[in-house]
C-alpha positions, 0 to 999 in steps of 0.5 A: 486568488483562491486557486493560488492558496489551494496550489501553494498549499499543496505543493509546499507539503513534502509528503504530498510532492513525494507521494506526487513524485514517486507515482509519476515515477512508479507509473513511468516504468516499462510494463515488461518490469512493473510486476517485478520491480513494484514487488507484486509477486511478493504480494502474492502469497498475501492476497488472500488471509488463506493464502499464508499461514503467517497471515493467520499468525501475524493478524491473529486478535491477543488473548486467542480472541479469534475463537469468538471473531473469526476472519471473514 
């Protein structure tokens, strides 16, 4: 009976089917594509905080606080 309420409980959430529904199908792509199309070399000027300089710009703390907090 448990097991039951823990599964309908999941299932009758649609966020969580559509996240279950778009990793199936995220993860379904062909591997000659799966960079292009799940946008990874967008990401690539962002995965460092030194590689852009509009991360500095876009994570920089109001009030010019970055003097006193530095990124690590």
């Amino acid at each position: 009976m448990q097991f039951n309420d823990y599964i309908n409980t999941i299932f009758s959430s649609p966020p969580t089917v559509g996240l279950m529904v778009a990793v199936f199908l995220d993860n379904t792509l062909e591997v000659k594509d799966a960079g292009r199309d799940r946008g990874m070399p967008w990401w690539v000027p962002f995965r460092s905080f030194k590689g852009d300089s509009r991360n500095e710009e876009f994570y920089s703390l109001p009030f010019n606080l970055n003097r006193f907090f530095p990124p690590s």
